[in-house]
C-alpha positions in Angstrom: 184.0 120.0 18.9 186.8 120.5 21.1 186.2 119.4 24.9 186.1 121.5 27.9 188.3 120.6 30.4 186.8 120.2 33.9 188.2 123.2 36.6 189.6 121.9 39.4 191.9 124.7 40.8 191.0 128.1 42.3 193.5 131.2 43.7 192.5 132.8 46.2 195.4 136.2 47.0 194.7 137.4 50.6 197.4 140.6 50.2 196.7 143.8 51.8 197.9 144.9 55.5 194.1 145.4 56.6 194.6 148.9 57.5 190.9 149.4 57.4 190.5 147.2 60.3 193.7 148.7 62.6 193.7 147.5 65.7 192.8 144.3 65.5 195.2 143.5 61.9 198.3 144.4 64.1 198.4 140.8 65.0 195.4 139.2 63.2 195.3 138.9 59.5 192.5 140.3 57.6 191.5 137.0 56.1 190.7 135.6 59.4 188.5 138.5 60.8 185.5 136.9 61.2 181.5 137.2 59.8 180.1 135.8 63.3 181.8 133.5 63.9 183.6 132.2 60.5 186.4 133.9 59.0 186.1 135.3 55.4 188.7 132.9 54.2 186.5 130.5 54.9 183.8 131.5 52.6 185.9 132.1 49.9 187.5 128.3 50.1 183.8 126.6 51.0 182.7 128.9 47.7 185.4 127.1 46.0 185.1 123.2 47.6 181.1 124.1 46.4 181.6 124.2 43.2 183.8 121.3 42.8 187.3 122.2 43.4 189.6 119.8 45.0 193.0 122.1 44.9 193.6 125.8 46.0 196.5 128.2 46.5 196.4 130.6 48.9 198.2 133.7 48.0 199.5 136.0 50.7 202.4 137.9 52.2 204.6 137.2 54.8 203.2 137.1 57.9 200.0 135.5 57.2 200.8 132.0 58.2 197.9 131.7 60.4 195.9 131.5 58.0 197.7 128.3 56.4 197.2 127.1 59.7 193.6 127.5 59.8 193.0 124.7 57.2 195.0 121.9 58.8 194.4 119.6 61.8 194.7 120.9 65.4 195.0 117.6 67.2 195.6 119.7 70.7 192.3 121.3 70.2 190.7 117.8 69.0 192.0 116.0 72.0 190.6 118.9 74.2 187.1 118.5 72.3 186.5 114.8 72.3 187.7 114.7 75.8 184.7 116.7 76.8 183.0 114.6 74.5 182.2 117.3 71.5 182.0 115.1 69.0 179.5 117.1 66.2 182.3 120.7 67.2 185.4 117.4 66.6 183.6 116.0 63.2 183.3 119.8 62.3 186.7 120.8 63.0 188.2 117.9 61.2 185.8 118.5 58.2 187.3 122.0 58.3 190.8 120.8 57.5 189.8 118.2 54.9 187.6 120.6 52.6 190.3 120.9 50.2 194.0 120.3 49.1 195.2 123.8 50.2 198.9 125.6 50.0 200.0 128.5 50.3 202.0 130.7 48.0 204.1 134.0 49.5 203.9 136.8 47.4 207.5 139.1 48.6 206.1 142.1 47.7 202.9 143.6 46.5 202.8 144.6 42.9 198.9 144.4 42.4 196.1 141.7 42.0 197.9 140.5 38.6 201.2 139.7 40.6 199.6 138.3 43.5 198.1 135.8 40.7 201.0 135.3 38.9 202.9 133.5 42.0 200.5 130.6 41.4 201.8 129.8 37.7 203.5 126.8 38.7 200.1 125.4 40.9 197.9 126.3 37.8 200.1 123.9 35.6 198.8 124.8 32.6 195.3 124.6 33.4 192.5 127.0 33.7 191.3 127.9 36.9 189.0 130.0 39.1 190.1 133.0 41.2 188.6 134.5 44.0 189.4 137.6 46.0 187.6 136.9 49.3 186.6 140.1 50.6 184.0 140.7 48.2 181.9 137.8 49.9 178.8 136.5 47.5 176.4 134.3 49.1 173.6 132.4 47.1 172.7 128.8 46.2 174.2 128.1 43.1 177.4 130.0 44.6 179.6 132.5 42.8 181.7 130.3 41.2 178.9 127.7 40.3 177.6 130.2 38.5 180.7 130.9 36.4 181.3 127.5 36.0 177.8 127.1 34.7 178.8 129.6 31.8 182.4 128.0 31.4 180.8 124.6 30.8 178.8 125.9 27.7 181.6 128.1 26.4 184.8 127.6 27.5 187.3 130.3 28.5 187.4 132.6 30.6 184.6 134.1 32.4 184.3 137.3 34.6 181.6 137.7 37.7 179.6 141.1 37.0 177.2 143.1 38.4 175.8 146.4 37.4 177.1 149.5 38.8 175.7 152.7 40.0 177.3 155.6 37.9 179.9 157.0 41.6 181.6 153.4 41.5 182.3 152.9 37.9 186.1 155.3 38.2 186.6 152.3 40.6 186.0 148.9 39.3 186.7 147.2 35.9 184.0 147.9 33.5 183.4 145.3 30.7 181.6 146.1 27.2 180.2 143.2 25.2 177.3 142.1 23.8 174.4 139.7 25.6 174.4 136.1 24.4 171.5 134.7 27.5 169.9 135.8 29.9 172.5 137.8 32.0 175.4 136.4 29.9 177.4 139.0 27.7 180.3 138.2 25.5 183.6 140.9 26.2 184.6 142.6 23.8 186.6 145.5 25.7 187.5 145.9 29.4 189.0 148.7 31.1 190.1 149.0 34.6 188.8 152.2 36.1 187.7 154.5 33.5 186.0 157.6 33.8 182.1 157.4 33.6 181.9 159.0 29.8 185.1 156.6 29.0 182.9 153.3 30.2 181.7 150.7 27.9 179.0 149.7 29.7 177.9 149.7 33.4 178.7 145.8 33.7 181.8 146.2 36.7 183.8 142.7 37.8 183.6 141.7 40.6 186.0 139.9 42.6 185.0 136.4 40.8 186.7 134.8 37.7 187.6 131.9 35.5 190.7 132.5 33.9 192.3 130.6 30.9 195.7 129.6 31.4 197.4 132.1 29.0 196.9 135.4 31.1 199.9 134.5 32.2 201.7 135.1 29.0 200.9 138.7 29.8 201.2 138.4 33.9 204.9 137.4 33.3 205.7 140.5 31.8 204.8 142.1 35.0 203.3 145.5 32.6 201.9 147.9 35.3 198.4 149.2 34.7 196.1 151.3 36.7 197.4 152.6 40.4 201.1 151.3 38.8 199.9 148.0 40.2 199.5 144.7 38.1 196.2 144.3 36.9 194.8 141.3 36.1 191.9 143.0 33.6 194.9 144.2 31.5 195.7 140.8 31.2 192.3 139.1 30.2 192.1 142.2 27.9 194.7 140.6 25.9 192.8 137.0 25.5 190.2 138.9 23.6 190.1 137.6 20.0 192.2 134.8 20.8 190.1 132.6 23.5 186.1 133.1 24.3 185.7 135.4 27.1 182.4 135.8 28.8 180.8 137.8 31.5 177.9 136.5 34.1 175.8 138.5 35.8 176.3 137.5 39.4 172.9 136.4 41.6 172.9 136.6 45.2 174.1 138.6 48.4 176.9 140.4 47.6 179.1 142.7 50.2 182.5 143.9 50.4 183.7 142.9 53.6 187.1 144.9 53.0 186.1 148.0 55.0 184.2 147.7 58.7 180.3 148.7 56.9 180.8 145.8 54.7 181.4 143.4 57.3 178.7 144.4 59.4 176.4 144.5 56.5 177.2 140.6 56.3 176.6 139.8 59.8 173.4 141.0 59.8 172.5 139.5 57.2 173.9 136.2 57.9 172.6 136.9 61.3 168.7 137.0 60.2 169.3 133.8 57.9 170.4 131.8 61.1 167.2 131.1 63.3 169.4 130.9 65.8 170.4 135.0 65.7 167.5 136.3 63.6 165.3 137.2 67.1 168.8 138.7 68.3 169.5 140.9 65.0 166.1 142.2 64.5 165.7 143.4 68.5 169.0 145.1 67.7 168.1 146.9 65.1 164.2 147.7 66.4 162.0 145.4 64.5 
């Protein structure tokens, strides 16, 4: 039996102007608007550095260099803080910048989730890896990607985060059809990005969360437009199957879509009652 190799690499694309968020994205980039007081960027590379990987690309578009920034020393602001003698807000900002062997890769124009993926061929290296599109922020102990990796470990692949969708959403997510193999584990044996509700395999839509074997890119370099005219990266898992396992999970835990303003106040408040710190705060708030 052949072995599995171990993932140790995760892309994370960060594209998008944040338009949903104007003013603030005029000079901050959306992956730094913060859940309380941690940016969602964050999550996503803590989800990663969680599950065992020690190397991520950062995808984004010109302009984003702050948040490069975010993940390396600041030895002005660590002179500042163990002048005043902060040493556990010092030992947590150096921690910060030591999670993780991060880069970042620029992405010159946007051509879709695919593309944005694609600039990271040379990082990847011929290995498989985990991607993670950070708005869609998942929290739960195993994380996300534990939770794919779980799955991978057994069968190899790729595998595809899940959940089930209400009928309204399914003309806008990938919906995969397959057949259960576990408990919340289905094999894919079709995918299609967007269909209409009658059109849909299943009710099983991606979300945001994969592991992707290394030959999606023998599609991705093609550069084939899909749904929206954009790049899709489901058009290019869709051609894997037959030719490598490909499995979907369904995901467990908090899940919301911190893209849009409701999103991200869904996920303070309930990050908010989780910290005992806050919880008396939110609940007053909100009347309880």
């Amino acid at each position: 039996m052949q072995k599995i190799p171990p993932i140790t690499k995760a892309v994370i694309p960060v594209g998008g102007l944040g338009i949903r968020f104007l003013p603030v994205t005029r000079t901050v980039p959306k992956p730094l608007l913060p859940i309380l007081n941690v940016p969602v960027i964050e999550y996503a590379v803590r989800e990663a550095t969680a599950a065992g990987i020690t190397d991520i690309a950062i995808v984004m578009s010109h302009g984003m260099e702050p948040v490069a920034d975010y993940f390396q020393r600041q030895p002005k602001l660590e002179a500042q803080l163990k002048q005043r003698g902060e040493d556990e807000l010092l030992a947590a900002q150096i921690e910060l910048a030591s999670l993780a062997n991060v880069i970042t890769i620029f992405q010159d124009e946007p051509k879709g989730p695919g593309h944005a993926i694609l600039q990271a061929q040379e990082f990847c290296d011929g290995e498989s890896f985990v991607t993670i599109f950070p708005d869609d922020v998942i929290i739960n102990r195993p994380s996300a990607t534990e939770q794919l990796i779980k799955v991978y470990k057994k069968h190899g692949g790729s595998v595809i985060g899940v959940n089930e969708a209400k009928n309204e959403v399914i003309p806008t997510k990938g919906i995969i059809g397959g057949k259960p193999v576990s408990n919340g584990v289905h094999t894919v044996e079709t995918l299609v990005e967007k269909p209409a509700i009658e059109d849909a395999p299943s009710n099983l839509a991606i979300v945001a969360r994969y592991i992707l074997d290394n030959r999606v890119f023998d599609h991705l370099t093609m550069e084939v437009p899909g749904a929206n005219n954009e790049i899709q990266i489901t058009d290019a898992i869709a051609t894997l199957i037959g030719i490598s396992p490909i499995h979907a999970v369904t995901l467990i835990g908090f899940h919301a879509d911190t893209g849009n303003p409701g999103g991200m106040l869904e996920a303070a408040i309930y990050l908010a009652k989780q910290d005992p710190a806050l919880s008396d705060v939110v609940n007053k708030a909100l009347g309880k």
